[in-house]
C-alpha positions, 0 to 999 in steps of 0.5 A: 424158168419164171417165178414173176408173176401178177397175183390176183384175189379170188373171193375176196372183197375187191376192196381188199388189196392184193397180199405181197406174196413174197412174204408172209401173207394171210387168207381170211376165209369166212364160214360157209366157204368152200370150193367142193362140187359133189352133185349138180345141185352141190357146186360150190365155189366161193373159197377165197384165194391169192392165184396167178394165171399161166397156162397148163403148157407154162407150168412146172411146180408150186409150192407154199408153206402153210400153219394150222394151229388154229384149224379147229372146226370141221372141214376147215382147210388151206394149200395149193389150188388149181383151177382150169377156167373153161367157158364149155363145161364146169371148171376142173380144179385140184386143192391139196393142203390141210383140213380138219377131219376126224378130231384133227388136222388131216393132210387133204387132197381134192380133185374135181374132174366132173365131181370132187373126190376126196382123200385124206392122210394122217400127220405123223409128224410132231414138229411145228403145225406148219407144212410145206405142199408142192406140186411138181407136173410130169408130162400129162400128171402132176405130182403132189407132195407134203414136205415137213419141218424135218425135211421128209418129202412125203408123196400125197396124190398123183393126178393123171387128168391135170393136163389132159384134154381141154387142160392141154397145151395152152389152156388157162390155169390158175395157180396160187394158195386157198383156203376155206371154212365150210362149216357154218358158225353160230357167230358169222364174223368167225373167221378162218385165218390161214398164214401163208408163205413161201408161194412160189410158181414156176414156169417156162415163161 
């Protein structure tokens, strides 16, 4: 099992050097950010991220701890993303986390298969606005959980396509933390500053 690994940015100014991941770390998303394809005419894709590359074959969990005290506007989010690049089609992608809904923070889950779907589930719990997210694959699917301050592993989303057709075997998959800020704001330099820590990917190799 490998936890070594090279850390990219994605949707970052290329000025901005690469965050040590293993510590605490910061993803700054800007408003009108997002990663969500609902149509062919609504695919968007400049969400900010720190990932690693591996492939589907190689991978066998994820996780990161994230806080959102200060998710306050609608849409805005951060967790675990997962991207299978792909010269033939769009790319599939996944992103679990948190993301403000509805008045409040809500843990969230996207898969995007073709087109995104959406699922959302409430925060119970009262403890620190801080959530750990994993994700674990077993065979074909994988398998995504929300672990809390008080140590209750709560089942999310499982995804059966993940590691099915051109996501098989030795396809290239991107893995790493991400975050976004939808909504635009009146003023542009509102920022959403997402604290990270504990990123951790396993793999065989």
């Amino acid at each position: 099992m490998s936890q070594s690994h090279k850390w990219e940015t994605l949707n970052l100014p290329s000025s901005e050097p690469v965050p040590d991941v293993s510590g605490p770390f910061t993803i700054r998303a800007e408003p009108n950010t997002d990663l969500w394809r609902s149509t062919p005419e609504r695919d968007v894709s400049n969400g900010p991220a720190i990932i690693t590359k591996t492939t589907s074959a190689a991978f066998e969990r994820a996780q990161v701890t994230l806080s959102y005290d200060n998710f306050v506007t609608t849409y805005d989010q951060g967790g675990l993303y997962f991207s299978w690049p792909t010269e033939k089609s769009k790319p599939s992608w996944i992103k679990v986390g948190v993301e403000f809904e509805q008045g409040e923070p809500q843990l969230s889950s996207v898969g995007t298969h073709h087109y995104s779907d959406w699922a959302l589930t409430p925060i119970v719990t009262s403890g620190p606005k801080s959530v750990t997210i994993e994700a674990v694959k077993q065979s074909n699917a994988i398998w995504f959980y929300a672990i809390f301050a008080n140590g209750k592993r709560q089942p999310l989303r499982e995804l059966k396509w993940a590691f099915l057709d051109d996501r098989s075997g030795d396809a290239e998959l991107w893995v790493g933390a991400g975050a976004a800020k939808p909504t635009p704001e009146q003023d542009p330099t509102q920022v959403l500053e997402v604290k990270f820590e504990n990123l951790v990917v396993e793999t065989t190799s």
